[in-house]
N, CA, C and O atoms as a printed pandas DataFrame, in Angstrom:
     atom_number atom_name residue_name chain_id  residue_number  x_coord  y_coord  z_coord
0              1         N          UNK        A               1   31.954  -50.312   30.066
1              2        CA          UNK        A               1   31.316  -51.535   30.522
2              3         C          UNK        A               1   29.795  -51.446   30.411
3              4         O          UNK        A               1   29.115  -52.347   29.920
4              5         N          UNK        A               2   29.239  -50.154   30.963
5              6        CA          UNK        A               2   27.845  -50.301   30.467
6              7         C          UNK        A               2   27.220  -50.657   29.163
7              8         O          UNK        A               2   26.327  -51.454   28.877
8              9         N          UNK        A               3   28.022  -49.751   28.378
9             10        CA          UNK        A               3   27.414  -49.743   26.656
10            11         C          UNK        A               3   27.772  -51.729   26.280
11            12         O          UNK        A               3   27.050  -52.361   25.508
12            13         N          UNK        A               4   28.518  -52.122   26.734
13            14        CA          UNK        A               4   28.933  -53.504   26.477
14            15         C          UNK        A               4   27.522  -54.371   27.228
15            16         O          UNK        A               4   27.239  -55.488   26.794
16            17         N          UNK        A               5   26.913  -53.910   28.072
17            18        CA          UNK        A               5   25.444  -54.515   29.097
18            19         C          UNK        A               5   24.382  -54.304   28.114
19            20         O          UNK        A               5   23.549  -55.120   27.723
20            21         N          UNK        A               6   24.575  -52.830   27.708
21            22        CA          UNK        A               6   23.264  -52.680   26.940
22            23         C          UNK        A               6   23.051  -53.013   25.735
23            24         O          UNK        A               6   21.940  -53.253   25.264
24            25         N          UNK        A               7   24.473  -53.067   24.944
25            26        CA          UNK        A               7   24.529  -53.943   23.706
26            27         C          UNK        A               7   24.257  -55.362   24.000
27            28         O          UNK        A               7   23.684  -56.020   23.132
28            29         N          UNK        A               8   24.535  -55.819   24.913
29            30        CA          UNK        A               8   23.983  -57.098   25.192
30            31         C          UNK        A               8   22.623  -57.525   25.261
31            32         O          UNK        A               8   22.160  -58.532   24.726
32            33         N          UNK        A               9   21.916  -56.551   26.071
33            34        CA          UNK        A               9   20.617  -56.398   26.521
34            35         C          UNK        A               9   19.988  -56.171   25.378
35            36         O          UNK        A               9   18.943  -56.820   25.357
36            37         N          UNK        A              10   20.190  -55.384   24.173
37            38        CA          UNK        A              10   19.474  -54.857   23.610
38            39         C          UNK        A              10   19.392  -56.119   21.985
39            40         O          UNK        A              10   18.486  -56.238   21.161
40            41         N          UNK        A              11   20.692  -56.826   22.078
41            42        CA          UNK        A              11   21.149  -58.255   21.458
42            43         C          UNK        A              11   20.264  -59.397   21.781
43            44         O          UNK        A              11   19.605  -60.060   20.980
44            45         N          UNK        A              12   20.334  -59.526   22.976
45            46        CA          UNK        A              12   19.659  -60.559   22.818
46            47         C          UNK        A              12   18.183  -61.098   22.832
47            48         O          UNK        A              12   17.974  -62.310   22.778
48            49         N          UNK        A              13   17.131  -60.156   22.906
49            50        CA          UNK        A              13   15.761  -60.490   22.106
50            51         C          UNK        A              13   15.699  -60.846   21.060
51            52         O          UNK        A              13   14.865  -61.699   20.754
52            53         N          UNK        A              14   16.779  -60.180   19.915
53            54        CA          UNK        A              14   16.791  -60.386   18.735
54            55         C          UNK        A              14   17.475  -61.414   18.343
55            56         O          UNK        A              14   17.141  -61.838   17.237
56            57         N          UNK        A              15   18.531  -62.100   19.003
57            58        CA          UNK        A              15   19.076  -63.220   18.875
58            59         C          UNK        A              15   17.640  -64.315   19.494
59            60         O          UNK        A              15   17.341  -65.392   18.979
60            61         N          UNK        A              16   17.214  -63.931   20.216
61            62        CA          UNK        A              16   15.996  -65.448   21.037
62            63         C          UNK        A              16   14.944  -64.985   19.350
63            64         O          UNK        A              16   14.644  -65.905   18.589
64            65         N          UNK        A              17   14.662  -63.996   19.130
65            66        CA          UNK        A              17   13.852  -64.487   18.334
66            67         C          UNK        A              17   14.307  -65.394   16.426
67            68         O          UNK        A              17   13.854  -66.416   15.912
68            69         N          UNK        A              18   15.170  -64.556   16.015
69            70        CA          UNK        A              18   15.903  -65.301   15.379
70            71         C          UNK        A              18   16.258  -66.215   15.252
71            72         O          UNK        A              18   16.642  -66.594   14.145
72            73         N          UNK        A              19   16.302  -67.243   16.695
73            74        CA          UNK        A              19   16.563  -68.522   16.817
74            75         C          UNK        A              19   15.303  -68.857   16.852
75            76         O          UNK        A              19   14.964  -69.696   16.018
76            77         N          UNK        A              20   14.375  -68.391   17.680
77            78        CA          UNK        A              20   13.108  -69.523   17.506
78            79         C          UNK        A              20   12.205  -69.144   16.185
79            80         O          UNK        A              20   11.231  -69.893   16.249
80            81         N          UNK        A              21   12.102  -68.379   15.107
81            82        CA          UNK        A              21   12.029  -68.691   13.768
82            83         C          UNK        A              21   12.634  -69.600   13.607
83            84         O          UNK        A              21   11.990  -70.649   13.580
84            85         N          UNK        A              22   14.165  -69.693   13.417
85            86        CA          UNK        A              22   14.622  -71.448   12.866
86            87         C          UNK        A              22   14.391  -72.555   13.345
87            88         O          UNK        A              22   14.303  -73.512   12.576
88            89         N          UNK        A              23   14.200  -72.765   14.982
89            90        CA          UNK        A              23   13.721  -73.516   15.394
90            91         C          UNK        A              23   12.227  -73.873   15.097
91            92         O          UNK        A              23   11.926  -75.052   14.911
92            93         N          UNK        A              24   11.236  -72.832   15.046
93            94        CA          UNK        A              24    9.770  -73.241   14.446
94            95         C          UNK        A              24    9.636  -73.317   13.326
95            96         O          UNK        A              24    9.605  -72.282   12.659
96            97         N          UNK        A              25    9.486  -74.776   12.628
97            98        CA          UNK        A              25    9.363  -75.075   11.054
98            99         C          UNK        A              25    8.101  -74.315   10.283
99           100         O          UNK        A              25    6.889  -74.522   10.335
100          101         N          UNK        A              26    8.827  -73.434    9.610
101          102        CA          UNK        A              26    7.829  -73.131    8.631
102          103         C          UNK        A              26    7.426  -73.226    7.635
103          104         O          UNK        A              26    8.238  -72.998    6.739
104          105         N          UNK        A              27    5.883  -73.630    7.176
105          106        CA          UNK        A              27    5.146  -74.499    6.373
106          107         C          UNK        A              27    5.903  -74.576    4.720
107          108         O          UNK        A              27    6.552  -73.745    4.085
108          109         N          UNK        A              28    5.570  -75.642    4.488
109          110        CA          UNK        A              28    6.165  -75.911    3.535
110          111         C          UNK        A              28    5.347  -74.897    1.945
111          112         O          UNK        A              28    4.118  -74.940    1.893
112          113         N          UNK        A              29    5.888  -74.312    1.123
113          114        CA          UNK        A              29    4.927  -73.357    0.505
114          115         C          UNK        A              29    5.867  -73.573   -0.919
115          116         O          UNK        A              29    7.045  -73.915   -1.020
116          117         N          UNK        A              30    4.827  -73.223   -2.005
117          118        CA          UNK        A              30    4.882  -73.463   -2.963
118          119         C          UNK        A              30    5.629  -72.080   -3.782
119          120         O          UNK        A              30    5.305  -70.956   -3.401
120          121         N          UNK        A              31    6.552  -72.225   -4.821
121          122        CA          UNK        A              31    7.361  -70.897   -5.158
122          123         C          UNK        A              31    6.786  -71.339   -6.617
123          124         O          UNK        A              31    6.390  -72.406   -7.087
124          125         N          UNK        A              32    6.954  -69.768   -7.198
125          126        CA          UNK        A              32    6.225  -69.750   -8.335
126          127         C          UNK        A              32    7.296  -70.455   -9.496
127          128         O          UNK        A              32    8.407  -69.932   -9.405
128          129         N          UNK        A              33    7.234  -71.361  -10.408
129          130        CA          UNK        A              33    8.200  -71.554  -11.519
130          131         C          UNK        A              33    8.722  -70.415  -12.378
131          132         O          UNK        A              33    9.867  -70.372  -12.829
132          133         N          UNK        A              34    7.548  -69.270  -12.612
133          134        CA          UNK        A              34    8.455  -68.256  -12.899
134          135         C          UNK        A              34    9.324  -67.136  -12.603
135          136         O          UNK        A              34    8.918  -66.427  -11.683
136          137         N          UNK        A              35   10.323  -66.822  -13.099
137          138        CA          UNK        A              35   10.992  -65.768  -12.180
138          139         C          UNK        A              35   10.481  -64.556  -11.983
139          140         O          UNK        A              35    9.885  -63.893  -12.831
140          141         N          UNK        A              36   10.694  -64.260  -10.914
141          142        CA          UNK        A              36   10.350  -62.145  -10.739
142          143         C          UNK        A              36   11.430  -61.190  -11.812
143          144         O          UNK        A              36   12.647  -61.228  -11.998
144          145         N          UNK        A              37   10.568  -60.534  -12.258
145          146        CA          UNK        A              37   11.253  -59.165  -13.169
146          147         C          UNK        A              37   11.853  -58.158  -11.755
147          148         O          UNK        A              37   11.172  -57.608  -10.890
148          149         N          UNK        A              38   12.944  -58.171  -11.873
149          150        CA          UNK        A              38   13.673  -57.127  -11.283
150          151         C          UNK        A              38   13.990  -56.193  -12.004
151          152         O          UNK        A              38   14.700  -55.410  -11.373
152          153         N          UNK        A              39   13.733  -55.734  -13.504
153          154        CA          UNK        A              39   14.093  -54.744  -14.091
154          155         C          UNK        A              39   12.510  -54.319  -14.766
155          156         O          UNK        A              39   11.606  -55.143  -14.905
156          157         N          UNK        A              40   12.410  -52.884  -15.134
157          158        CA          UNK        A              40   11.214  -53.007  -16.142
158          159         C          UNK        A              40   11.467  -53.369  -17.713
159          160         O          UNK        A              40   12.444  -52.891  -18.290
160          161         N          UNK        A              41   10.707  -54.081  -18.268
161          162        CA          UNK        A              41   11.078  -54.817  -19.599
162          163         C          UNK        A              41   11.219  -53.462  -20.798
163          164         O          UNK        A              41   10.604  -52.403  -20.923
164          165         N          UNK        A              42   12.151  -53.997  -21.432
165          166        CA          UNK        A              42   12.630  -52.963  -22.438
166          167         C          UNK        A              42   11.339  -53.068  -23.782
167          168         O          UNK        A              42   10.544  -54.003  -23.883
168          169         N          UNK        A              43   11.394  -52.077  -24.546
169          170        CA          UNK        A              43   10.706  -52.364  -25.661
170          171         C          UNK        A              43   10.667  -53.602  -26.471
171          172         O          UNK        A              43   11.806  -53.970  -26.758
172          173         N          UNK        A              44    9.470  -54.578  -27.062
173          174        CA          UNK        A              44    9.410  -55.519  -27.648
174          175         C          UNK        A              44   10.074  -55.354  -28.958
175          176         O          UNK        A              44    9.809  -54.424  -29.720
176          177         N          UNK        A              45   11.121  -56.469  -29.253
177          178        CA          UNK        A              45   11.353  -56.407  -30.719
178          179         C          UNK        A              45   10.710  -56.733  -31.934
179          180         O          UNK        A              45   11.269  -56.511  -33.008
C-alpha cells in the first residue's frame, strides 16, 4: 500500500504539469519546409 502512495505522489506533479503544457497554448511557430537529415549523406553521384 505504501509503494501504491508514493507512486502516486511521485505521479502526480508530472501528470499537473503535463496537463498544464496542454492546457497553456503554445505560440504558434514556424517549421522549416525542409526536412532534417537523419542519416549522414552518402557520397555524391
Amino acid at each position: 500500500m505504501r509503494a501504491l502512495v508514493a507512486t502516486a505522489a511521485g505521479l502526480a506533479p508530472v501528470l499537473l504539469v503535463v496537463l498544464l503544457i496542454a492546457v497553456v497554448d503554445v505560440p504558434p511557430g514556424e517549421t522549416s519546409p525542409r526536412p532534417l537529415l537523419t542519416t549522414v549523406p552518402g557520397p555524391v553521384k
